[in-house]
C-alpha positions as CSV (number, residue, x, y, z in Angstrom):
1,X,0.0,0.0,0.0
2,X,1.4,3.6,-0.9
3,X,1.3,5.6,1.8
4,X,2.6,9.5,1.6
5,X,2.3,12.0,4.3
6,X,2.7,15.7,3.6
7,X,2.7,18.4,6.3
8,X,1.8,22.0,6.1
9,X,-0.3,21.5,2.9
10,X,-1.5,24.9,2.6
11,X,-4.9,25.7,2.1
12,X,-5.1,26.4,-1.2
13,X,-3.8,23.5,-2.7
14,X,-5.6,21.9,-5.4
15,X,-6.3,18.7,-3.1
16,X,-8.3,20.5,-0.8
17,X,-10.1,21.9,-3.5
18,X,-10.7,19.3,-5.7
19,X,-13.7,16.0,-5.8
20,X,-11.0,12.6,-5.8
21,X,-12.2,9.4,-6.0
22,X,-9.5,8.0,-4.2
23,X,-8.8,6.5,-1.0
24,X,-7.0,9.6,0.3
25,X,-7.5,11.5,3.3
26,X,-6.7,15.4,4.3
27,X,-6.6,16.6,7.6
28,X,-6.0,20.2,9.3
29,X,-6.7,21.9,12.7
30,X,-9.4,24.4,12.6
31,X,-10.3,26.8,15.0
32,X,-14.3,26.3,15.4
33,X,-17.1,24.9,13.7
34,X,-18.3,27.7,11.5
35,X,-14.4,28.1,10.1
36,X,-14.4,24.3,9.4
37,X,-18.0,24.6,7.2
38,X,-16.6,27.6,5.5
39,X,-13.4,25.9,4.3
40,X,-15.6,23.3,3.0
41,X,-18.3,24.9,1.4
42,X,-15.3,27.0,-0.3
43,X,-15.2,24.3,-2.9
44,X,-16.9,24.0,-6.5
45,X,-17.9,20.5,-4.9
46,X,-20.4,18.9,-3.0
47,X,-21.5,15.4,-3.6
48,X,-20.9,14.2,0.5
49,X,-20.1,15.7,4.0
50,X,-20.1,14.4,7.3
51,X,-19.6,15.3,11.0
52,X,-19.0,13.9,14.2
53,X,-20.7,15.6,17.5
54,X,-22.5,14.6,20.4
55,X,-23.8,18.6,20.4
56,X,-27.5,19.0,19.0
57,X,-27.3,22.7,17.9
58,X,-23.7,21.4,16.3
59,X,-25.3,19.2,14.2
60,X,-28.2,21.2,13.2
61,X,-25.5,24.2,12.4
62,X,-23.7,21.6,9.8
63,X,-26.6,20.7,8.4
64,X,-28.2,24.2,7.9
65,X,-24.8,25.2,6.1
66,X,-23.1,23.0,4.9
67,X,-23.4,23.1,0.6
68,X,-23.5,19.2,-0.4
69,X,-26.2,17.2,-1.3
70,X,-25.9,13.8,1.0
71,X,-25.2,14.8,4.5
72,X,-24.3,12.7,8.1
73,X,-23.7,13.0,11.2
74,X,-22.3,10.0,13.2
75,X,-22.2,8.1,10.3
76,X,-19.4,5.3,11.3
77,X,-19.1,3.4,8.5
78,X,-18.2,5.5,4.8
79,X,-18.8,8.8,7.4
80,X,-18.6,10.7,4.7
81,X,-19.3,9.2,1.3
82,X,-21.8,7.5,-0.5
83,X,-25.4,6.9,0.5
84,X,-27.7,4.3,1.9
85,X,-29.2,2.7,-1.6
86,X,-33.3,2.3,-1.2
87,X,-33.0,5.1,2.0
88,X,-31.4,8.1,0.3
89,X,-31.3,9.8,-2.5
90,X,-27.4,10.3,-3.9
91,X,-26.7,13.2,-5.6
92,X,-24.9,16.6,-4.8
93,X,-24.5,20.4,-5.2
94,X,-22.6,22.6,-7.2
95,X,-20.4,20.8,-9.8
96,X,-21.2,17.1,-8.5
97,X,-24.6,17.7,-9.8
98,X,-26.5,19.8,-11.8
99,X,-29.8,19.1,-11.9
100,X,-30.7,20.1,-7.9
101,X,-32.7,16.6,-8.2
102,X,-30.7,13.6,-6.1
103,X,-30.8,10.5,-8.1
104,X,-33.7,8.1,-6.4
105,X,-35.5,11.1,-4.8
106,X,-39.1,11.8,-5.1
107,X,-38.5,14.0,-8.1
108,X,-36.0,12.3,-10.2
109,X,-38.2,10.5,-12.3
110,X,-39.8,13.3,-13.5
111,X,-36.2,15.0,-14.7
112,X,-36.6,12.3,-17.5
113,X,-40.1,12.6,-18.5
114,X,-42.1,15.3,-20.8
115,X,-45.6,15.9,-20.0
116,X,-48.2,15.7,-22.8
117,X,-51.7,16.3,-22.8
118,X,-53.9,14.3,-25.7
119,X,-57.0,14.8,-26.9
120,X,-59.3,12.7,-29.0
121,X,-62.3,13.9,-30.7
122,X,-64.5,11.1,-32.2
């Protein structure tokens, strides 16, 4: 297994700012809640995000501001990717989706289909 750690990655390095599909993981210190949410949302991403709290209003902060389209909190397993198929809808904000409409979600369907009203006169 490759295994490479970098320190001091600044901020504005392209692998904080860009979507991988890879098994890699970042990791700074941040300095509140709100400073954390802000670096993330400061992305042109947002398929998944995740948090771990045991604090209510917390939570409810994350998920009130936070900009992606599948969200968790406490999530152990895949805490911050994917969803849970036949429970969720999967899809995500900004450039991981364009449509608004979460594939599987009560609206989806409709994204594929034209309405058209017939009448027949016999």
């Amino acid at each position: 297994m490759y295994k490479r750690q970098v320190s001091n990655l600044p901020l504005s390095h392209w692998l904080w700012k860009t979507e991988l599909f890879v098994p890699i993981i970042l990791v700074t210190k941040i300095g509140s809640l709100e400073e954390g949410v802000k670096l993330a949302n400061d992305v042109e991403y947002g398929l998944t995000a995740g948090i771990f709290s045991e604090d209510q209003k917390e939570i409810e902060y994350f998920f009130n501001k936070i900009e992606a389209g599948v969200v968790y909190a406490n999530r152990m397993v895949g805490a911050t990717t994917g969803a849970m198929p036949g429970v969720q809808p999967f899809g995500g904000w900004k450039h991981s989706g364009w449509t608004g409409k979460n594939a599987g979600g009560p609206y989806y369907l409709l994204s594929f289909m034209r309405e058209q009203a017939r009448t027949m006169y016999t």
